[in-house]
C-alpha positions in Angstrom: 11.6 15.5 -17.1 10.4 19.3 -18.1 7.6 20.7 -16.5 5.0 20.4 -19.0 5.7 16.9 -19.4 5.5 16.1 -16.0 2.2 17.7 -15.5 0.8 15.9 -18.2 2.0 12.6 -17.0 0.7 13.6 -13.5 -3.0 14.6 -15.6 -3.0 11.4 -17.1 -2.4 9.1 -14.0 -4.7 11.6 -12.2 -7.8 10.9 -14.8 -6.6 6.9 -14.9 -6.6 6.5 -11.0 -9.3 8.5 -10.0 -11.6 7.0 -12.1 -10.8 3.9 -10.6 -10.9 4.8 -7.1 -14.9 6.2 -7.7 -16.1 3.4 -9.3 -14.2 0.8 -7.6 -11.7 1.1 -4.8 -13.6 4.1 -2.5 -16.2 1.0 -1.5 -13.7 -1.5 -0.6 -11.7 0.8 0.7 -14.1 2.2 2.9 -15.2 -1.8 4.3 -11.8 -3.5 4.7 -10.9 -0.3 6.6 -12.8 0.6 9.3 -13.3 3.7 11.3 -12.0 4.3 15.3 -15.8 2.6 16.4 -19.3 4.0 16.5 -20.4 7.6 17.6 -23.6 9.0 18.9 -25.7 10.7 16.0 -28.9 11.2 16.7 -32.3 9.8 18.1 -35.7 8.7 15.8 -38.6 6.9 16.1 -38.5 3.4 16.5 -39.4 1.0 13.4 -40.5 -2.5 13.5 -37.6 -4.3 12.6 -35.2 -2.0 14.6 -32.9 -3.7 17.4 -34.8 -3.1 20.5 -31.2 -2.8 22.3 -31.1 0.7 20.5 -34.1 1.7 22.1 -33.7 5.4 24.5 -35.5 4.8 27.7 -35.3 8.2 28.8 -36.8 9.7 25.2 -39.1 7.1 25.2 -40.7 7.8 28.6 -40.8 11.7 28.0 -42.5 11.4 24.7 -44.5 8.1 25.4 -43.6 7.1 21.8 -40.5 4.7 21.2 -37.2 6.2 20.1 -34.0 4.4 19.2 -30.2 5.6 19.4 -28.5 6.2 15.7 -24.7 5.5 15.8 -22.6 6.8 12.9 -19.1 5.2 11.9 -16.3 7.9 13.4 -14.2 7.5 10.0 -11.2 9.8 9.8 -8.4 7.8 9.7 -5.1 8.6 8.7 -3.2 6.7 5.7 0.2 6.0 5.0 2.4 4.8 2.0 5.5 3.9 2.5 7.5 3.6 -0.9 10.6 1.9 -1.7 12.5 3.9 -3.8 15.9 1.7 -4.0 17.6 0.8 -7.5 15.8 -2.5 -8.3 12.6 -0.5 -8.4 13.6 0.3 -11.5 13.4 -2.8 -12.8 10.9 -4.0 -15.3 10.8 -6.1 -19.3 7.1 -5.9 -20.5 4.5 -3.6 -19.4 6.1 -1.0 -16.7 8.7 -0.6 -14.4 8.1 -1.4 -10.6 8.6 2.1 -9.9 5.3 3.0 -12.5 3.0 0.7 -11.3 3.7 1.8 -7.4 3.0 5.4 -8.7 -0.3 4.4 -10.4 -0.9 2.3 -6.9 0.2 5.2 -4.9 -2.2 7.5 -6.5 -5.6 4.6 -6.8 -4.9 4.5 -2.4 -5.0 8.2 -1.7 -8.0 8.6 -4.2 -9.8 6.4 -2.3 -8.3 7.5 0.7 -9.8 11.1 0.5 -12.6 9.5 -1.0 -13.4 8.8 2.4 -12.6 11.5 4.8 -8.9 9.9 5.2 -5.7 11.7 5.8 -2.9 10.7 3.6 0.7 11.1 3.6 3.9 9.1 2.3 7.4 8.1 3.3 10.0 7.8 0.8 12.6 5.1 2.2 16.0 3.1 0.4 18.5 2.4 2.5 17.3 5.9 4.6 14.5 8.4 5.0 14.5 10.3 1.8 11.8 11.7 1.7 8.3 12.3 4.5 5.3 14.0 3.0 3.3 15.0 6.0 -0.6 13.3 5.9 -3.2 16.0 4.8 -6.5 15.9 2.7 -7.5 17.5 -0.5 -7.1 16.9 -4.4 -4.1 19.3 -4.7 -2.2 17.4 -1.6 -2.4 13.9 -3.8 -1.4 15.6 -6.7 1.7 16.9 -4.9 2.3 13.6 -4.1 1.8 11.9 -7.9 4.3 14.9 -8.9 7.3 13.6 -6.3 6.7 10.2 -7.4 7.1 10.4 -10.6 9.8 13.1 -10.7 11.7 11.8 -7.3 15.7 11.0 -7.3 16.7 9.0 -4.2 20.1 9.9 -2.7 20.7 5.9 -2.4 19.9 2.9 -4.4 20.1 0.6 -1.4 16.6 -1.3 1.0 16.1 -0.8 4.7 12.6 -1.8 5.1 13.6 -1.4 9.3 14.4 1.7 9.1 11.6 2.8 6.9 9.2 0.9 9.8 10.7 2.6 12.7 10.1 5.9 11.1 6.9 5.3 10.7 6.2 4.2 14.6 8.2 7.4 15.5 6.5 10.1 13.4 3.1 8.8 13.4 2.4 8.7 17.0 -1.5 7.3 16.7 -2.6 4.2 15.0 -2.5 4.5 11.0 -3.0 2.5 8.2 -0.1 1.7 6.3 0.2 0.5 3.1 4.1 -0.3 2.4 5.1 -0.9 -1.6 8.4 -2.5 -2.7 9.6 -5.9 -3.9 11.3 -6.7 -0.4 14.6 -7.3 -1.3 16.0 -6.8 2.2 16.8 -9.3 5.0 16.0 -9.0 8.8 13.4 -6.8 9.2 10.6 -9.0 10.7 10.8 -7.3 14.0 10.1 -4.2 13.1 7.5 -5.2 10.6 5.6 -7.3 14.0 6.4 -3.7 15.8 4.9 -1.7 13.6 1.6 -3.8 13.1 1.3 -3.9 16.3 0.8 -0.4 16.5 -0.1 0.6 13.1 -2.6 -1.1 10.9 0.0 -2.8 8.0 -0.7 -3.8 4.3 2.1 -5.2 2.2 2.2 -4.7 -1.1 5.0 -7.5 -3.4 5.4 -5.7 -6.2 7.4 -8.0 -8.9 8.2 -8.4 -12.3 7.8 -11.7 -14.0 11.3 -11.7 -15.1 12.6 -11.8 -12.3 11.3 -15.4 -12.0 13.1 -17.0 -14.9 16.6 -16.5 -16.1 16.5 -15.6 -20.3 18.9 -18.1 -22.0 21.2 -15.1 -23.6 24.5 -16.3 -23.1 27.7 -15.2 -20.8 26.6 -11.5 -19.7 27.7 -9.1 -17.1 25.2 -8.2 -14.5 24.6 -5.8 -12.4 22.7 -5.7 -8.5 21.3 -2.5 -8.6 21.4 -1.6 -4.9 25.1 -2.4 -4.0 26.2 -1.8 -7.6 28.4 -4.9 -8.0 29.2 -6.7 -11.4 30.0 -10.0 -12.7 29.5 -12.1 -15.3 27.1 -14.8 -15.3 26.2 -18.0 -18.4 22.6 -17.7 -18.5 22.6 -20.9 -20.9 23.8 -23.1 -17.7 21.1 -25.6 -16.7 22.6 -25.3 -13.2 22.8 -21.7 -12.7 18.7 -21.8 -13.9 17.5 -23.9 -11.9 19.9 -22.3 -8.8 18.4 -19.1 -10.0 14.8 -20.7 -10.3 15.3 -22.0 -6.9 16.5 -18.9 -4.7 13.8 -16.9 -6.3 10.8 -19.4 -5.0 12.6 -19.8 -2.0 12.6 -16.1 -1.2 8.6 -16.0 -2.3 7.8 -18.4 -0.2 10.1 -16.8 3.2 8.1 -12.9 2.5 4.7 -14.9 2.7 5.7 -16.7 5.4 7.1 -13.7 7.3 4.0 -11.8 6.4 1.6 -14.3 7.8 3.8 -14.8 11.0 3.6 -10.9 11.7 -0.1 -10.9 11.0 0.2 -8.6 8.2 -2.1 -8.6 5.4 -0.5 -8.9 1.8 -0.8 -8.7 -1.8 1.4 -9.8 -4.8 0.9 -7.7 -8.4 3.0 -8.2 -11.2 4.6 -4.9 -13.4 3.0 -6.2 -16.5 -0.6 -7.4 -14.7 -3.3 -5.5 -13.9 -3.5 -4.2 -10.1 -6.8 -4.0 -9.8 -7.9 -7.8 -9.6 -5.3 -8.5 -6.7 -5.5 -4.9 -5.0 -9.9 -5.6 -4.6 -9.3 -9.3 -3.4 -6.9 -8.2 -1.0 -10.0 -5.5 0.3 -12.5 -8.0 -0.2 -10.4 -10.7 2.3 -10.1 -7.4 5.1 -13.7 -7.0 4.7 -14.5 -11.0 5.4 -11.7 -11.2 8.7 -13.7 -8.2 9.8 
């Protein structure tokens, strides 16, 4: 991709996303993601319907008038994304590719991130670290960040969610949230996804495309796994080998939610050729309520 036709794919997921993020996301964002607790702001005079427990003694006495305490919401938090660049990220039949709509994604959370006095940064993960942008604020920072996404070539088309967690744990030494993207084709990594929530507040994010549910009846073809690379060839018109397909797919759906809920981590599923916002707000909305 040239450089003038990057920056106007990175001006036109800037004027898509940011638009969403002020008129919908910064809100929500700012609820279902709360600050490090309540500091001392300032003292007024009391108003009937105030909490009495706010009430300052010692103000009150010396101006024989009743005063109350006013607490603001200590917000600046720091954000994380961490974004699965492997091979089948690059999968997709209708609307985009995996790898688009975590971009668009990408760029809606560190709108809304900024939005609200957030640091934001991203790790870029496959099998390894490719890639750590540190967290920082500002309008030019995400757009640095839109640029790599759209423009980035991993070294390695394989998943390790694990190692992508531990990364996380070691470089971000205080408590984050952390909003990891991929479509979690990987295996064993539910202890370092309970680690890392444990430190780290952790938001999964299922991204999936709808053909991946259903085998097309196209005959005998060669296919290809694209993170290890491997061929063979495969009847797509055999009954058995749908439903077998059919089946390993739901089964692996149902083990991520399962793993999810067991590790206390909050999730959300969006399809390629789906629109993110409906699942992205009710997954704000449901932080907001356990709050």
């Amino acid at each position: 991709m040239d450089t003038q036709d990057l920056l106007k794919r990175v001006r036109k997921i800037e004027i898509k996303t940011k638009g969403l993020s002020n008129q919908i996301f910064s809100g929500e964002y700012h609820s279902a993601f709360k600050g490090r607790g309540m500091a001392f702001s300032e003292v007024r005079e009391y108003q009937p319907g105030d909490d009495i427990r706010a009430i300052d003694w010692n103000v009150t006495a010396r101006l024989n008038h009743p005063y109350i305490k006013v607490f603001e919401e200590e917000r600046e938090l720091t954000a994380m994304i961490l974004v699965d660049v492997s091979g089948s990220e690059n999968f997709g039949t209708k609307e985009m590719l995996k790898r688009n709509v975590i971009t668009e994604l990408c760029a809606v959370l560190a709108f809304s991130a900024i939005q609200n006095n957030d640091k934001i940064g991203v790790i870029f993960f496959s099998d390894k670290i490719e890639k750590f942008i540190p967290p920082k604020k500002g309008k030019s920072h995400i757009l640095r960040i839109i640029r790599e996404l759209l423009n980035f070539k991993p070294e390695s088309n394989g998943t390790n969610i694990s190692e992508a967690l531990r990364y996380l744990s070691n470089i971000i030494k205080k408590r984050c949230i952390a909003f990891i993207l991929s479509d979690f084709r990987d295996e064993g990594f539910e202890d370092a996804l309970k680690i890392a929530n444990n430190k780290h507040d952790l938001v999964a994010l299922n991204i999936y495309d709808q053909a991946e549910k259903e085998l097309p009846n196209v005959g005998i073809i060669p296919m290809e796994d694209p993170e290890t690379g491997n061929w063979k060839w495969v009847d797509t018109s055999d009954k058995d080998t749908q439903t077998q397909f059919k089946a390993k797919v739901l089964k692996h759906e149902a083990d991520r939610i399962a793993l999810f809920r067991r590790s206390g981590v909050d999730f959300a599923s969006i399809a390629t050729d789906q629109n993110y916002v409906k699942p992205l707000l009710n997954l704000f909305k449901r932080r907001e309520l356990q709050r």
